[in-house]
C-alpha positions in Angstrom: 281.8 43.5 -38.3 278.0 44.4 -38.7 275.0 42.6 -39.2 272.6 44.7 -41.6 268.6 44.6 -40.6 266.8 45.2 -43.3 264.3 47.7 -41.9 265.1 51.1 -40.2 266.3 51.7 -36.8 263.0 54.2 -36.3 260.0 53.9 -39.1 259.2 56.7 -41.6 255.4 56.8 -42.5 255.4 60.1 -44.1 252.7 60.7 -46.3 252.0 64.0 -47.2 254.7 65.7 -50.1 256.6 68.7 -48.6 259.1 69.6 -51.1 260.5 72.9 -49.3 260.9 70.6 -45.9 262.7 67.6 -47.7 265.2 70.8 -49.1 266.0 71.8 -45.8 266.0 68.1 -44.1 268.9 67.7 -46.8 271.0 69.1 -44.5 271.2 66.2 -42.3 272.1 64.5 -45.2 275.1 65.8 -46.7 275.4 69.0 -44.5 278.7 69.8 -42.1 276.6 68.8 -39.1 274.6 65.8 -40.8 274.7 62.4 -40.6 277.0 61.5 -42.8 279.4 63.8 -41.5 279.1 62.4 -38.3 279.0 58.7 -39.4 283.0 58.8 -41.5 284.5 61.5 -38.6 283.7 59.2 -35.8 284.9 55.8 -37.7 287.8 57.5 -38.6 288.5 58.3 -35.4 288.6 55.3 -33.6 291.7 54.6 -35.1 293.4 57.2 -32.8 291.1 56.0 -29.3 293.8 54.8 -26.6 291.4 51.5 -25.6 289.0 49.4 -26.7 286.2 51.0 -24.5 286.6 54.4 -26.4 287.3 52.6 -29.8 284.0 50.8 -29.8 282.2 53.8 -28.9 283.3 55.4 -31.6 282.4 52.6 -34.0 279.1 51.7 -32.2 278.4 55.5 -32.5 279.5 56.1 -36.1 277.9 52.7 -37.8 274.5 54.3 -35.8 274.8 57.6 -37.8 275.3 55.4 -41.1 271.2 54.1 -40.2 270.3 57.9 -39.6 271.5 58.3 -42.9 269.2 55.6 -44.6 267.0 57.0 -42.4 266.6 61.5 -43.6 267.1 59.3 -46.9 263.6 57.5 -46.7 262.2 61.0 -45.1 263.2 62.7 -48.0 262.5 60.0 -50.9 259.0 60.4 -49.1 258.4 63.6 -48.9 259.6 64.4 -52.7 256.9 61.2 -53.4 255.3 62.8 -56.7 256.9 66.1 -57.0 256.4 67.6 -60.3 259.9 69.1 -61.6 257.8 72.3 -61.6 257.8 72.4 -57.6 261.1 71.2 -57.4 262.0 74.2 -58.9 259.3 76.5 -56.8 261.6 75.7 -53.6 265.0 75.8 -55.7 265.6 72.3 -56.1 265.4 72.6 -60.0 269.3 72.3 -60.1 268.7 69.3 -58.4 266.1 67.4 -60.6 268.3 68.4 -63.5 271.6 66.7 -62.8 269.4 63.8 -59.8 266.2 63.9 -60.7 264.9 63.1 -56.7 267.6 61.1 -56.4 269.8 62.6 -52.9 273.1 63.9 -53.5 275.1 64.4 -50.4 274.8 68.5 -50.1 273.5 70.8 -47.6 270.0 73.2 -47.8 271.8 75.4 -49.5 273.2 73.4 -52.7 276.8 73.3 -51.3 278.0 69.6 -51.9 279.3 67.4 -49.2 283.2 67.9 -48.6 285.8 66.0 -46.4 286.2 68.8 -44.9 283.5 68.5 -42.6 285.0 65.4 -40.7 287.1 66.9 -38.1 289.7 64.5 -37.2 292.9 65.4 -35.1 294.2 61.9 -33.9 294.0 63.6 -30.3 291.2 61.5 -28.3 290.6 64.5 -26.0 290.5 66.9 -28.9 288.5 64.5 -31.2 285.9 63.4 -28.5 285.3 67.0 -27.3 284.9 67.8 -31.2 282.6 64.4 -31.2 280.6 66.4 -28.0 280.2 69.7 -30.1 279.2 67.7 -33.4 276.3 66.0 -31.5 275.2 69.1 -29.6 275.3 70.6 -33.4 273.5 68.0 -34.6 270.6 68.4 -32.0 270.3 72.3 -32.6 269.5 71.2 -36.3 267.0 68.5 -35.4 265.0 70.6 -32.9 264.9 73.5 -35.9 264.0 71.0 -38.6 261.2 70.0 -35.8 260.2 73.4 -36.1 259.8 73.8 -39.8 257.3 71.2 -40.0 254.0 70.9 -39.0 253.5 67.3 -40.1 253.2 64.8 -36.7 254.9 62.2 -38.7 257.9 64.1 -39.9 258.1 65.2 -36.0 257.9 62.0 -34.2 261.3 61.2 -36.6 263.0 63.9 -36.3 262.3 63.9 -32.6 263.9 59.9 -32.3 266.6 61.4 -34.1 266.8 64.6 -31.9 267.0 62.4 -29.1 269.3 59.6 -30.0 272.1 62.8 -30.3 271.8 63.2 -26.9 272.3 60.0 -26.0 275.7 60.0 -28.1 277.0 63.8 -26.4 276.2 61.4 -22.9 278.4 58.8 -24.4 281.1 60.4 -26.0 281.7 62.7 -22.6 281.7 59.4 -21.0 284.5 58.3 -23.3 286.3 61.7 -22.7 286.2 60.7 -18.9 287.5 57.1 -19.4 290.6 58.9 -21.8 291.6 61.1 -19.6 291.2 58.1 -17.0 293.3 56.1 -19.1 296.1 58.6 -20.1 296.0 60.8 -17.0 295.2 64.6 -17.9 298.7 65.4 -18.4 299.6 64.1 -21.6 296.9 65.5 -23.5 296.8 68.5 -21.7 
């Protein structure tokens, strides 16, 4: 089904340590809105897509947030690149080091882990690809405030690919949402 490239879809070349940014960039990692969040909700949901122009959309869509993932993963492992367990702990992230080390664990800024929760999946395609809308729109808001935490240009000129590509998917998915209600006419959903 996929063919793995061994390098990332956008380079990371960070090379300044910022512990308190990789803390909040965790977010994106195991937060509601973050990447993996978006990655298992959208595969998921292709199951449920009435055609195969919706369900690859999903997929294409969903394996792309998998390579964001590796992606806030390598920002992260870089900016943590020599922390001393005595910062981690100056920005909070001693609970961290203690049970990870700076190994990622799929939780938000805050601490709170990852939960299946966060994948918002109603087997509806106009429901779930107006949810897929809000999750990218979501998704940007927290890129363009990461963007904002940081002063680093390389840190920026990531999160700014990443910032961008979520636009792209809202463009796609409220294409799909168009070609659904093509598809099934308005009044069965509706």
């Amino acid at each position: 089904m996929w063919i793995y490239e061994k390098k990332l879809q956008f380079p990371v070349n960070i090379k300044c340590k910022d512990i308190k940014l990789a803390k909040y960039l965790i977010t994106q990692y195991g937060g509601p809105d973050g990447e993996l969040s978006a990655a298992l909700r959208y595969l998921n949901q292709r199951y449920s897509m009435p055609n195969g122009k919706t369900k690859a959309i999903c997929t294409d869509i969903g394996t792309e947030e998998l390579a964001h993932l590796e992606i806030i993963a390598t920002m992260v492992y870089q900016l943590l690149r020599d922390a001393t367990p005595d910062e981690m702990k100056s920005v909070d992230l001693g609970g961290n080091f203690a049970q990870h080390d700076k190994g990622l664990f799929y939780t938000d800024a805050n601490g709170v882990p990852w939960t299946a929760a966060y994948i918002a999946t109603l087997g509806n395609p106009v429901t779930d690809l107006t949810e897929d809308m809000a999750a990218e729109e979501k998704a940007r808001s927290t890129y363009e405030w990461l963007i904002q935490l940081s002063d680093d240009h390389e840190v920026k000129k990531v999160l700014g690919f990443l910032r961008e590509r979520e636009v792209v998917h809202f463009q796609r998915f409220g294409e799909a949402l168009v070609d659904v209600e093509e598809t099934l006419g308005k009044k069965k959903y509706y």
